[in-house]
C-alpha positions in Angstrom: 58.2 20.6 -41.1 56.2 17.3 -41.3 58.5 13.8 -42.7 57.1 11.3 -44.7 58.8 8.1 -45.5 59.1 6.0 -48.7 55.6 4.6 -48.6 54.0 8.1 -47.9 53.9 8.1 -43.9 54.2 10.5 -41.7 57.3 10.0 -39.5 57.3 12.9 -37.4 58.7 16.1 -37.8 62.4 17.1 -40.1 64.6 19.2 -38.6 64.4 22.9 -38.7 64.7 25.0 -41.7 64.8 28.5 -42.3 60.7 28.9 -42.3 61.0 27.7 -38.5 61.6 30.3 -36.4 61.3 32.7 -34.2 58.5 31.1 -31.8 59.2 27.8 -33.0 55.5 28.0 -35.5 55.6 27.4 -39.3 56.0 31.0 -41.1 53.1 31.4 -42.6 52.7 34.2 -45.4 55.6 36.1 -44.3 56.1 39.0 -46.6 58.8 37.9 -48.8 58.4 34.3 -48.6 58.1 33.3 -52.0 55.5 30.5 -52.4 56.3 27.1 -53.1 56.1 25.4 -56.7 53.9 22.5 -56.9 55.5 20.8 -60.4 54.1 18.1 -62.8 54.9 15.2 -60.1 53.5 16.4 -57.1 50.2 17.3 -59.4 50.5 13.3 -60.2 50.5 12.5 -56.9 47.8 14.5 -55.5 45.7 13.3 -58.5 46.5 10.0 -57.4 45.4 11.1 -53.7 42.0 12.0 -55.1 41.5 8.6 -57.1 42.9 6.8 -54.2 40.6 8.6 -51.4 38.2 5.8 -50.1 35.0 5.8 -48.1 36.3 3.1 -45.9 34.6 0.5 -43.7 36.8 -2.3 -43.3 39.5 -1.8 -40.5 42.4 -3.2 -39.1 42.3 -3.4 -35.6 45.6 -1.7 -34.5 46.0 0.9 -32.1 46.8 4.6 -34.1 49.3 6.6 -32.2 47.8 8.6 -29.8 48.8 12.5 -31.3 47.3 11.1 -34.5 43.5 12.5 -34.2 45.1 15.8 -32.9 47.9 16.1 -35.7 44.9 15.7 -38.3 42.5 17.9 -36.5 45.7 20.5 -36.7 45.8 19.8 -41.0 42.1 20.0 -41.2 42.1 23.9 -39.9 43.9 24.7 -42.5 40.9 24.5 -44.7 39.0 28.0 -45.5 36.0 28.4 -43.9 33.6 31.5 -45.0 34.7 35.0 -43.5 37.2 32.9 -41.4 34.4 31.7 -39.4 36.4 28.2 -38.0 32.9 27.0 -37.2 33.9 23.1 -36.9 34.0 21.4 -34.0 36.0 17.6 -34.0 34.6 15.6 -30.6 36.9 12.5 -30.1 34.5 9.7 -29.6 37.2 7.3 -27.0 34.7 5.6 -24.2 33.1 2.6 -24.5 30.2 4.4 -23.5 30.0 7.2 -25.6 30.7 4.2 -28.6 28.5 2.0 -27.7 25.8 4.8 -27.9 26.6 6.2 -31.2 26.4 2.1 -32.0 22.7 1.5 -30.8 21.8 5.1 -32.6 23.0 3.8 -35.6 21.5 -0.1 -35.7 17.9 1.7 -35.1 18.4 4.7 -37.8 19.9 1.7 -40.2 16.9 -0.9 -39.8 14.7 2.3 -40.4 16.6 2.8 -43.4 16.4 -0.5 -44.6 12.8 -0.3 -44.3 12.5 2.3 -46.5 13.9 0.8 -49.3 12.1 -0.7 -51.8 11.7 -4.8 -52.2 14.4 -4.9 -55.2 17.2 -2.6 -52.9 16.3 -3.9 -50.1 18.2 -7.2 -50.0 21.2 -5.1 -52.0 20.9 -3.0 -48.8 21.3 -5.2 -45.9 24.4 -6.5 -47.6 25.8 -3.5 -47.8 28.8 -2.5 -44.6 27.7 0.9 -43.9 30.0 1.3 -41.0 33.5 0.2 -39.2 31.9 0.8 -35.6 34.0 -2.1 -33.9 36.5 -2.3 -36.1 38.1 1.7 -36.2 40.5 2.4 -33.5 40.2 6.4 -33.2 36.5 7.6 -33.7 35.1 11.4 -34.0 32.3 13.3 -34.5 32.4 16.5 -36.5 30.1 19.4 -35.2 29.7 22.7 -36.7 29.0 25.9 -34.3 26.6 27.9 -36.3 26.8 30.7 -33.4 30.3 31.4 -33.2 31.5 35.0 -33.3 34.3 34.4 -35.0 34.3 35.7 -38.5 31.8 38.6 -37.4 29.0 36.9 -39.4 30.8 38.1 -42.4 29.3 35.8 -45.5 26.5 34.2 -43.6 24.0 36.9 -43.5 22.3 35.5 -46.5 23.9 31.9 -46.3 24.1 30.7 -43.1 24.8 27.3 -43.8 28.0 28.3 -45.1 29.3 27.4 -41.8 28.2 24.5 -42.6 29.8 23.7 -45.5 32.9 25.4 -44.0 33.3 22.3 -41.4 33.0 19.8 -44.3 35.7 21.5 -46.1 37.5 20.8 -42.9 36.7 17.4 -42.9 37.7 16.7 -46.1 40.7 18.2 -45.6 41.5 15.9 -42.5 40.1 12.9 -45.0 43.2 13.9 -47.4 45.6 13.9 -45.1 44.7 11.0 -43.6 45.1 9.1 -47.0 48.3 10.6 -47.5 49.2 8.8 -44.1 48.1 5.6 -45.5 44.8 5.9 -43.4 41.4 5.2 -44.0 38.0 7.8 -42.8 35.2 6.1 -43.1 32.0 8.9 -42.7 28.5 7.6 -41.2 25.4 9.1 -41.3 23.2 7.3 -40.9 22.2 8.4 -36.9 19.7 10.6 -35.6 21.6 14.2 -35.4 19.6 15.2 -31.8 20.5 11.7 -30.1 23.7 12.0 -31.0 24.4 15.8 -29.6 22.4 14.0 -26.4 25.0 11.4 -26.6 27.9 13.6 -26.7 27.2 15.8 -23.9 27.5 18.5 -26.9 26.1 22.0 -26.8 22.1 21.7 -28.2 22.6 24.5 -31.1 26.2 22.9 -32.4 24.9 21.5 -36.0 25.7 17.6 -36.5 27.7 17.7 -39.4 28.3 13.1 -39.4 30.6 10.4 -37.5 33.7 9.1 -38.7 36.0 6.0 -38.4 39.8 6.8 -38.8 42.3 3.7 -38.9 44.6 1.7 -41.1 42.2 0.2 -43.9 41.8 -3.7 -44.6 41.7 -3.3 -47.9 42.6 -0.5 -50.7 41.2 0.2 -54.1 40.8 2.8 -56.7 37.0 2.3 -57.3 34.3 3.6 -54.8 33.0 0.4 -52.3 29.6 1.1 -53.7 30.5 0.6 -57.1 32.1 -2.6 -56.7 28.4 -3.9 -54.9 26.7 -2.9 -57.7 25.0 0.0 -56.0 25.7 2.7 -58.1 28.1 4.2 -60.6 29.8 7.5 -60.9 28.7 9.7 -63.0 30.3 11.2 -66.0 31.7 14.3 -64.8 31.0 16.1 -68.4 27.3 15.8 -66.8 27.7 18.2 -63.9 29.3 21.1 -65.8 26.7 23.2 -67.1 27.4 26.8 -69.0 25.4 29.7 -69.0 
C-alpha cells in the first residue's frame, strides 16, 4: 500500500494490510472485496488534482529518485486501454546522447514552427518556453505498439487508433500521479515522430505518441502557462457539450 506524507508525497510503501497477501501483490478484484468509498473530501482533492495539473517547463534541477520513472510507469498501467490491448510503450530517455538528439530534433522542428506562424504570433511565439530539455532530471518517451497481440484486436477492427488513444490514457494517468507526488510532466511535441523512433533505437512500426519532462517544478499555479502569456484561453466548457 503506497504512503504519502502531509504535503501529498509519496514516502514509500505502509505496512501490510489485510489486501496484501498471499504472493506479496495488491488484491485486486477479489471476490468479496468490497470496493472502496471515495467521500466528499477525497472528491475535493482530486478536483483540486485536476485544477492543479500543469503543463510544466520550468524545472528544478534535482536529482529524482531513481525507482521514480518505474513506480509511475507501474500507476500509469493501471489505465484501461481498448480490449485490454496495453499497447504503450514508456522509453527512458537517460544518455547524454540519446538527449542531446531529441534536443537538436526539437530546435529544427521549433524554428520550423516558428516560421509558420504568422507576423502578429510570431514574436508571441519565440517567447514562449516550449520545453524543459536541460532543466528535467528523468526524461521519457511514450510509444504506442499498434501491432501488439495482446487484446486479440478486440475494439480496433474499425478503430485502430484506439491503441492510440489507449497509451495517452496511460500517460495521463502517469501525469496524475505524478502531480499527486508534487511533480511536474511537461509533454513536447514538437519533434519529428521518424527521427525520433531513429533516435531511440525503437522498433519502425511503434507509433510516437510525444516526449516528456518529469521533475520537481520551479514554479506552481492554478492557471494553464499559456494562459498567463496571453496565448490563449480556456474555453467555456458549456461549449463542448452538445445533445442530440
Amino acid at each position: 500500500m503506497m504512503r504519502y506524507d502531509e504535503a501529498g508525497r509519496y514516502s514509500g510503501a505502509a505496512a501490510s494490510d489485510p489486501a496484501d497477501v498471499g504472493d506479496g501483490r495488491r488484491d485486486q478484484g477479489r471476490p468479496g472485496t468490497a470496493p472502496p468509498v471515495f467521500d466528499r473530501d477525497f472528491q475535493a482533492g482530486l478536483l483540486d488534482l485536476f485544477r492543479w495539473r500543469r503543463d510544466v517547463r520550468r524545472f528544478l534541477a534535482d536529482p529524482l529518485p531513481p525507482e521514480c520513472l518505474e513506480r509511475l510507469v507501474e500507476i500509469a498501467c493501471l489505465a484501461p486501454s481498448v480490449g485490454l490491448s496495453q499497447p504503450w510503450r514508456f522509453v527512458g530517455v537517460e544518455t547524454p546522447e540519446a538527449r542531446s538528439a531529441i534536443r537538436a530534433i526539437f530546435e529544427e522542428c521549433n524554428a520550423d514552427a516558428l516560421l509558420d506562424q504568422d507576423e502578429e504570433r510570431a514574436a508571441s511565439y519565440a517567447r514562449l518556453k516550449l520545453e524543459g530539455l536541460k532543466e528535467a532530471p528523468c526524461q521519457f518517451a511514450l510509444f504506442c505498439d499498434d501491432a501488439t497481440s495482446r487484446g486479440h484486436g478486440l475494439g480496433r477492427r474499425t478503430m485502430p487508433e484506439t491503441a492510440s488513444y489507449s497509451s495517452v490514457l496511460a500517460l495521463h494517468t502517469l501525469w496524475l500521479a505524478a502531480r499527486a507526488e508534487g511533480l511536474g510532466l511537461g509533454w513536447l511535441s514538437i519533434l519529428d515522430p521518424a527521427r525520433v523512433v531513429r533516435a531511440l533505437g525503437v522498433p519502425a512500426d511503434w507509433t510516437f505518441i510525444g516526449y516528456f519532462c518529469l521533475g520537481r517544478p520551479a514554479e506552481a499555479d492554478e492557471v494553464p502557462a499559456l494562459e498567463r502569456a496571453g496565448w490563449e484561453r480556456r474555453i467555456d466548457p458549456a461549449a463542448v457539450l452538445i445533445r442530440r
